[in-house]
C-alpha positions in Angstrom: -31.0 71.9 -101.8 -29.2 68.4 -101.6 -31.1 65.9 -99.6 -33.0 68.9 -97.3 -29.3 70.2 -96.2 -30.5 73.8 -96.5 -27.8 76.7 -96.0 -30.2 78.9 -93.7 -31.8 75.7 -92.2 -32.4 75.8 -87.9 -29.8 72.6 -88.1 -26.8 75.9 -89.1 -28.4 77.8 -86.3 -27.8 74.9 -83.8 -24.3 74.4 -85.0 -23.3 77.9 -85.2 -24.5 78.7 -81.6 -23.5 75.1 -80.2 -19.9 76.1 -81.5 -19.8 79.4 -80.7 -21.0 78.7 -76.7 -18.5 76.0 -76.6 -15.9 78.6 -77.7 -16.9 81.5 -75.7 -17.1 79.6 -72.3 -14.2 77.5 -72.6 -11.8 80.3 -73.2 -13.3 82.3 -70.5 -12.4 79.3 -68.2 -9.2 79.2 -69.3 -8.4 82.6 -69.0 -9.2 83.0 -65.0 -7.1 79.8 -64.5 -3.9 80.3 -62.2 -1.7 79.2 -65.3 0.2 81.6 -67.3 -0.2 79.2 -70.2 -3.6 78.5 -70.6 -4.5 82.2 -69.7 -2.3 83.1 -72.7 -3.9 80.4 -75.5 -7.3 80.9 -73.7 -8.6 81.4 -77.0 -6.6 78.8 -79.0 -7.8 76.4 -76.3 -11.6 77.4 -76.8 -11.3 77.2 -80.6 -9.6 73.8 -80.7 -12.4 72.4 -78.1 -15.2 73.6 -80.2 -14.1 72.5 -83.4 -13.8 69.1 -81.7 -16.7 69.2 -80.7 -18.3 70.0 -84.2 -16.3 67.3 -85.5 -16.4 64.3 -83.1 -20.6 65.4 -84.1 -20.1 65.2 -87.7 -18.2 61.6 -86.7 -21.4 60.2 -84.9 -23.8 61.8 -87.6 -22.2 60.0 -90.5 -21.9 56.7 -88.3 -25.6 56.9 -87.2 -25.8 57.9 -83.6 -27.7 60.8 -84.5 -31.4 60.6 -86.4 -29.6 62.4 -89.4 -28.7 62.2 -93.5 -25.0 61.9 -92.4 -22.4 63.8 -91.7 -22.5 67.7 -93.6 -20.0 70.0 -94.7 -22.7 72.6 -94.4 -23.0 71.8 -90.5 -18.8 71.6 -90.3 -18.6 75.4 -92.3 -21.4 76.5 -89.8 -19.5 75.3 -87.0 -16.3 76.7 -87.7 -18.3 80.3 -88.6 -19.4 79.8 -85.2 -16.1 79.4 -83.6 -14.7 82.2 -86.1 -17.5 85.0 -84.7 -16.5 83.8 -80.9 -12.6 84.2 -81.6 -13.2 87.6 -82.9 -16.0 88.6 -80.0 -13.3 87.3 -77.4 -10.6 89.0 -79.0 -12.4 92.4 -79.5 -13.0 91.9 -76.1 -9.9 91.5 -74.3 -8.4 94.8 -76.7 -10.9 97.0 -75.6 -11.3 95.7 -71.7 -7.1 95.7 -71.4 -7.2 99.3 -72.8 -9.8 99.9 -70.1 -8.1 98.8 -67.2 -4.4 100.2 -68.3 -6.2 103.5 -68.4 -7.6 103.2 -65.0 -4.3 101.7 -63.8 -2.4 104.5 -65.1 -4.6 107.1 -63.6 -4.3 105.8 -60.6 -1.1 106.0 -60.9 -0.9 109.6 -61.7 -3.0 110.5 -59.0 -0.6 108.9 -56.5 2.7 110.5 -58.3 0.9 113.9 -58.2 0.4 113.9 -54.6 
């Protein structure tokens, strides 16, 4: 433990969940926008907002906006695990829901052709 910076400290928790949030949210924004881009890079664009977040934190810790030791590169690799877990969430997400909705497009389909 270097100057109470603990790895399983509620600090991590914050981080990880602030990050992940941030991540999660944003790229669901982004992906019911009427922009082809941003739809596409929805989760790009929540990753990249988050970790900005996390860092433009880590920024005002070491400069003394926050009551803190300083900025932490246990609080930057809990952020970035947070972001991480939310990339993976959102991407599991969008395999299994498109595979969801082709089927039930393509069996509506059927049941048109067959008729």
């Amino acid at each position: 433990m270097e100057n109470g910076d603990d790895w399983l400290a509620y600090d991590k928790l914050q981080h990880f969940l602030l990050c992940f949030s941030i991540t999660f949210i944003s790229s669901s924004l982004a992906s019911r926008t009427p922009y082809p881009l941003l739809r596409r890079r929805s989760i790009s664009l929540g990753c990249i907002l988050s970790l900005l977040v996390g860092a433009a934190k880590e920024v005002a810790d070491e400069l003394g906006f926050f009551k803190s030791a300083g900025a932490s590169a246990k609080d930057a690799v809990a952020d970035i695990v947070g972001v991480i877990v939310a990339a993976l969430v959102l991407s599991l997400c969008n395999v299994f829901c498109f595979r969801r909705d082709r089927s039930v497009t393509q069996g509506q389909t059927r049941g048109t052709e067959m008729v």
